[in-house]
C-alpha positions as CSV (number, residue, x, y, z in Angstrom):
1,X,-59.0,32.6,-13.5
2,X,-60.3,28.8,-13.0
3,X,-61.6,29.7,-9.4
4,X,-63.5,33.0,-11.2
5,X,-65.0,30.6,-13.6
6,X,-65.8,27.9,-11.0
7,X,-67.2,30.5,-8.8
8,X,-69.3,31.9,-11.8
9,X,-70.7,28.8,-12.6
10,X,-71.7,27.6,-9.5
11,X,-73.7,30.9,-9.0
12,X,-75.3,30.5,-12.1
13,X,-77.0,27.2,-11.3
14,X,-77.2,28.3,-8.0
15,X,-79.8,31.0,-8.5
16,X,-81.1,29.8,-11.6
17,X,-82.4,27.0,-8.6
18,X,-83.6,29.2,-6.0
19,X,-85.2,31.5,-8.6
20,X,-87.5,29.4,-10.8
21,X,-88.3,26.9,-7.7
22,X,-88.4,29.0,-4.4
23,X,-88.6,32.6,-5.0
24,X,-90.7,32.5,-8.3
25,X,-93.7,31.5,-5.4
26,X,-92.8,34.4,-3.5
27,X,-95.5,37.1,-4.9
28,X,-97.7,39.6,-3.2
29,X,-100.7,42.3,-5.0
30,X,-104.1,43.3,-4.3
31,X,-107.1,43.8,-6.9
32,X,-105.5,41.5,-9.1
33,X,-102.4,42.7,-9.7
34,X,-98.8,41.2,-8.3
35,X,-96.9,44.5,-7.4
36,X,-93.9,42.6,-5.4
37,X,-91.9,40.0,-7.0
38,X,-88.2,39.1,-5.9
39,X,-85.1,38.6,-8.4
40,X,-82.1,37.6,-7.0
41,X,-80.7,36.4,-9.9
42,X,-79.3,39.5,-11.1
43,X,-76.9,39.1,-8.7
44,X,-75.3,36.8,-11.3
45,X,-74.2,39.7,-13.5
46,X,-73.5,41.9,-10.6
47,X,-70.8,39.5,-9.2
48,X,-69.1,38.6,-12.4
49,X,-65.4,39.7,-12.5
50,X,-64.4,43.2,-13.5
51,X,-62.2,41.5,-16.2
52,X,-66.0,39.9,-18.0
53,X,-65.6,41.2,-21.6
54,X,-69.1,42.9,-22.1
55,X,-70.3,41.0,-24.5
56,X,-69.7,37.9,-22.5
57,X,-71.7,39.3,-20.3
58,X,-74.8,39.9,-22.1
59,X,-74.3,36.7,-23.5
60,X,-74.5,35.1,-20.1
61,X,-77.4,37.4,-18.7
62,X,-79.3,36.2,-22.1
63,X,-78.5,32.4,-21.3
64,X,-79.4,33.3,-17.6
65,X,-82.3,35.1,-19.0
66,X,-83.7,32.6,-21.3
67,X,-83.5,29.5,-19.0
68,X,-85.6,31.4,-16.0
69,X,-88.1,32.1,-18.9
70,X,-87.9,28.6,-19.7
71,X,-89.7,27.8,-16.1
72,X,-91.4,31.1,-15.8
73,X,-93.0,30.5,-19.1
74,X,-92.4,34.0,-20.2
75,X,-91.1,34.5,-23.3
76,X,-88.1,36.8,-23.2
77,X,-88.8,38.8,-20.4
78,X,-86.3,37.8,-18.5
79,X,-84.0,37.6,-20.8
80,X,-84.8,41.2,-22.0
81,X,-84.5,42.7,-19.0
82,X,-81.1,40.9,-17.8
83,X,-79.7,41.5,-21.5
84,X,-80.0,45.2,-20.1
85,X,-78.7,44.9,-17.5
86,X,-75.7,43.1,-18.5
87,X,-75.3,45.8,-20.8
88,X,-75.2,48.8,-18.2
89,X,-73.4,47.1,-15.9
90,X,-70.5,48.5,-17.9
91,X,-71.6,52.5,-17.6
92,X,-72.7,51.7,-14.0
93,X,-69.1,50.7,-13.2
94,X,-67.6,53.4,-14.6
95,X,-69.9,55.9,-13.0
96,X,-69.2,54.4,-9.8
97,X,-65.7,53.8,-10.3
98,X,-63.7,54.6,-7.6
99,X,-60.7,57.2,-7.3
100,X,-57.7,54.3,-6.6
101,X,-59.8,52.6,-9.9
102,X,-60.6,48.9,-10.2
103,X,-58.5,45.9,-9.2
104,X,-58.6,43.8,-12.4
105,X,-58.2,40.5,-10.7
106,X,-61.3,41.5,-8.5
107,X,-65.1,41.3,-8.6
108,X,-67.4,43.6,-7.7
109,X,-68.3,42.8,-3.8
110,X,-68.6,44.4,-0.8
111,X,-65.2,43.4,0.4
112,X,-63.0,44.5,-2.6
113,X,-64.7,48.2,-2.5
114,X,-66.7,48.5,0.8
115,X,-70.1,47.8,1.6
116,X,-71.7,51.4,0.7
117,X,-70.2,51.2,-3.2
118,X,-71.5,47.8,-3.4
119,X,-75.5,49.0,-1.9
120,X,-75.2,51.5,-4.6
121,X,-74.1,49.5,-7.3
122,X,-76.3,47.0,-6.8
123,X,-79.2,48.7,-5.8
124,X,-78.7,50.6,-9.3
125,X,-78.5,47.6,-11.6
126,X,-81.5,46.2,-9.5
127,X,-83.7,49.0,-10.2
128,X,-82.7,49.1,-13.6
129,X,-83.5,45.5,-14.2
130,X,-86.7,46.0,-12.7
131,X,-87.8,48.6,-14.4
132,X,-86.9,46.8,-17.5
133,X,-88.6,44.0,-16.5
134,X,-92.0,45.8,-15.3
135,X,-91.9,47.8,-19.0
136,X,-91.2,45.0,-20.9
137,X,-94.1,43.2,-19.3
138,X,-97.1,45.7,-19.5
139,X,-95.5,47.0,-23.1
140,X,-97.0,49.9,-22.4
141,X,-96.1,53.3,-20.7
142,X,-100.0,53.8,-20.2
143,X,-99.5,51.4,-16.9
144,X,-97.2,53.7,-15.8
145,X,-97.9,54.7,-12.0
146,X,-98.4,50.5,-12.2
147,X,-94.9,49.8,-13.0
148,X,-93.4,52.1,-10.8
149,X,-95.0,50.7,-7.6
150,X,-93.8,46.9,-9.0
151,X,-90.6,48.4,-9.2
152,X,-90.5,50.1,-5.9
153,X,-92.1,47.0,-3.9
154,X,-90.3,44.6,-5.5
155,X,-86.6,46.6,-5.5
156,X,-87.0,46.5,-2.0
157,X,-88.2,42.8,-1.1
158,X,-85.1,42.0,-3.9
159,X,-82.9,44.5,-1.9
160,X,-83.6,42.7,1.2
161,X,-83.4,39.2,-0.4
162,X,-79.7,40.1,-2.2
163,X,-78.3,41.8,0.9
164,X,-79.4,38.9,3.2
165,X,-77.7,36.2,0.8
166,X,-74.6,38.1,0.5
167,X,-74.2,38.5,4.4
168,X,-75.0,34.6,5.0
169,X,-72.9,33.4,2.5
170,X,-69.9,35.4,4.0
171,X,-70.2,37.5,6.4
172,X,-66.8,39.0,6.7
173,X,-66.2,39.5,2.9
């Protein structure tokens, strides 16, 4: 459990780096408007062990969320939309959950259940937090065709962005 929580941690700062001071320049729009934006930091809740008591885990994607707001100077988006996600992780695992079940002592990655559960499972909880996100942010449902092509841009540059780390950090696993 000590390597889980040394792992954990180390993620957390991690991307909580790489979010708020390299990727948090990485935008793209026209007319105006920023319709691509990439998160990785999700990927924090994603890769938490199946054993994370839920509410241990919204209280980490709320920390997680509130210091990227912090930087961002965005008050509570972030936090908003990763408290949500934290929250469905939960019915997204058990949607997903496969026939053999769920090795306890595991987390959610490619290697403990194979790399097409793991696109789905993440590509789920990323769309989800986007979509979050994007709502929370117009606060409206008038913007509507708006946030749907944020979300669709920017789940795929934050696709691209999670799948890439994941294969350079190991390859194999």
């Amino acid at each position: 459990m000590n390597k889980a929580i040394t792992n954990s941690t180390i993620r957390f700062f991690l991307l909580w780096v790489i979010q708020v001071f390299i990727l948090k320049q990485v935008i793209w729009g026209w007319d105006g408007i920023v319709y691509l934006q990439v998160f990785l930091y999700p990927l924090f809740i994603l890769l938490l062990p199946f054993n994370t008591p839920r509410s241990l885990t919204v209280f980490l994607g709320f920390v997680l969320g509130l210091a990227i707001d912090w930087l961002y100077e965005s008050p509570g988006l972030h936090a908003g939309a990763l408290v949500f996600t934290a929250y469905m992780r939960a019915v997204i695992l058990g949607i997903l959950t496969p026939r053999e079940g769920y090795s306890i002592k595991d987390s959610p990655t490619k290697k403990s259940l194979g790399q097409t559960w793991f696109f789905q499972y993440a590509a789920t909880l990323i769309l989800i937090h986007l979509f979050v996100y994007f709502s929370l942010e117009a606060f409206t449902f008038v913007y509507f065709k708006s946030i749907l092509l944020k979300v669709l841009f920017s789940w795929l540059a934050s696709m691209f962005f999670l799948l890439a780390s994941i294969y350079a950090i190991n390859p194999e696993a």
